[in-house]
C-alpha positions in Angstrom: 17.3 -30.7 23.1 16.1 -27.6 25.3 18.7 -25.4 23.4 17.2 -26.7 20.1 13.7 -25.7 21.2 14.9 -22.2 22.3 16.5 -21.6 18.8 13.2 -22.7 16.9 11.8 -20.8 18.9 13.2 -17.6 18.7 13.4 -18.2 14.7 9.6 -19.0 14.7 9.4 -15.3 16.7 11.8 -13.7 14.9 9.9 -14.5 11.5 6.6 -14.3 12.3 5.8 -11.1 11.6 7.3 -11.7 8.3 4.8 -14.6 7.5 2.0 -12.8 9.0 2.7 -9.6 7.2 0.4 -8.3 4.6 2.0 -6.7 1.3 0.5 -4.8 -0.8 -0.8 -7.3 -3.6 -2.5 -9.6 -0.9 -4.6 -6.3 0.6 -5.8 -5.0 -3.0 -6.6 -8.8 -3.6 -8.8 -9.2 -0.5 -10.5 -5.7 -0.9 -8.7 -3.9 1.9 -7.0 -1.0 0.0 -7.4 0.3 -3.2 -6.2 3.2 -5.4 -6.7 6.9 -5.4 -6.8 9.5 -7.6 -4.6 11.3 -5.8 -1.8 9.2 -6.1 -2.1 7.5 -2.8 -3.0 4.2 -1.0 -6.5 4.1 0.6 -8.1 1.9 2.9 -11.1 0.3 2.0 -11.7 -2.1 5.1 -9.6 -0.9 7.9 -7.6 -3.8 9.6 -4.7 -2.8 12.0 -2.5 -4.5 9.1 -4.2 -2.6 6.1 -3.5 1.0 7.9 -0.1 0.3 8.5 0.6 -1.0 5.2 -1.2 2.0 3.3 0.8 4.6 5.9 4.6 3.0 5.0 3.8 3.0 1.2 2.3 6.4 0.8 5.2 7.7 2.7 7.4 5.9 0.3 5.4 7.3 -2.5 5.7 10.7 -1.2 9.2 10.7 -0.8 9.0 9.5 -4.3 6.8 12.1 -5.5 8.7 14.4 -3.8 12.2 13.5 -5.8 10.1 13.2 -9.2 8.6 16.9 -8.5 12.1 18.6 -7.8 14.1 17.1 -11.0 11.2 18.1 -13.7 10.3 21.5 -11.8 6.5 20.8 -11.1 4.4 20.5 -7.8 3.7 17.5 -5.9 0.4 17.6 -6.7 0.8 17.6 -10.2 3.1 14.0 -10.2 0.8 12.6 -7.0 -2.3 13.2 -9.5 -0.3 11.6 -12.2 0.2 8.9 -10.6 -2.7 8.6 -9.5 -4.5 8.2 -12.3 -2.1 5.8 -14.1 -2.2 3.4 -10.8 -6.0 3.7 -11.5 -6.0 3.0 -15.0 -3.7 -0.3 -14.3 -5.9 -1.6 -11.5 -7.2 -5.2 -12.4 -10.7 -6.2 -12.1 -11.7 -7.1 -8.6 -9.8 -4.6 -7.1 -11.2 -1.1 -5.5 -10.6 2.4 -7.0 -11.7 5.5 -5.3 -13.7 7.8 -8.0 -13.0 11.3 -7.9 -16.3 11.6 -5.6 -14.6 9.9 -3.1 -16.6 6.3 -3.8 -14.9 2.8 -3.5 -16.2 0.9 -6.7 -15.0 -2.5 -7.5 -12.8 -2.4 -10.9 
C-alpha cells in the first residue's frame, strides 16, 4: 500500500502543473491577456501565470514572425503588425484588445 501511495503521488506532482496550467484561451477568457496591435500577447491583469504564458507565446510568435519575414522578403515589423491586426479583428466579445493608444478596451 505505501508503494501505491508513493506512485499517486509522484503522478499527482508530476501532473499538476499540467492541471494548474493556464493556456491561452482560459487567460483571454478571464480578462488576463489580450491582443495587440503589434502582433503580440499583452497582459492585462498580471498574474505570475499570465506573464509567463504571454512571454512563451510571443517568443513562439516571434520565431514565427521571424520565418514568415525571411521567405516573403519583408521586416518583422511589417508581419508582427499584420498579425496584429488580424488577431484583433478575430477577438470575440468579452475579450481585451489594446488600441493603438495603448488602452485595454473590452471587445
Amino acid at each position: 500500500m505505501t508503494k501505491l501511495r508513493y506512485l499517486l503521488l509522484a503522478a499527482a506532482l508530476l501532473f499538476s502543473g499540467t492541471v494548474f496550467a493556464l493556456d491561452l484561451n482560459q487567460a483571454k477568457s478571464q480578462g488576463l491577456v489580450g491582443e495587440q496591435p503589434n502582433g503580440y500577447l499583452g497582459v492585462v491583469k498580471a498574474t505570475p501565470e499570465a506573464v509567463e504564458l504571454v512571454s512563451d507565446i510571443n517568443d513562439k510568435r516571434r520565431a514565427a514572425y521571424e520565418r514568415i519575414a525571411k521567405q516573403n522578403g519583408i521586416t518583422l515589423e511589417q508581419v508582427a503588425n499584420l498579425a496584429g491586426q488580424k488577431a484583433i479583428e478575430k477577438t470575440p466579445g468579452g475579450e481585451y484588445v489594446k488600441t493603438p493608444t495603448g488602452q485595454w478596451v473590452e471587445k
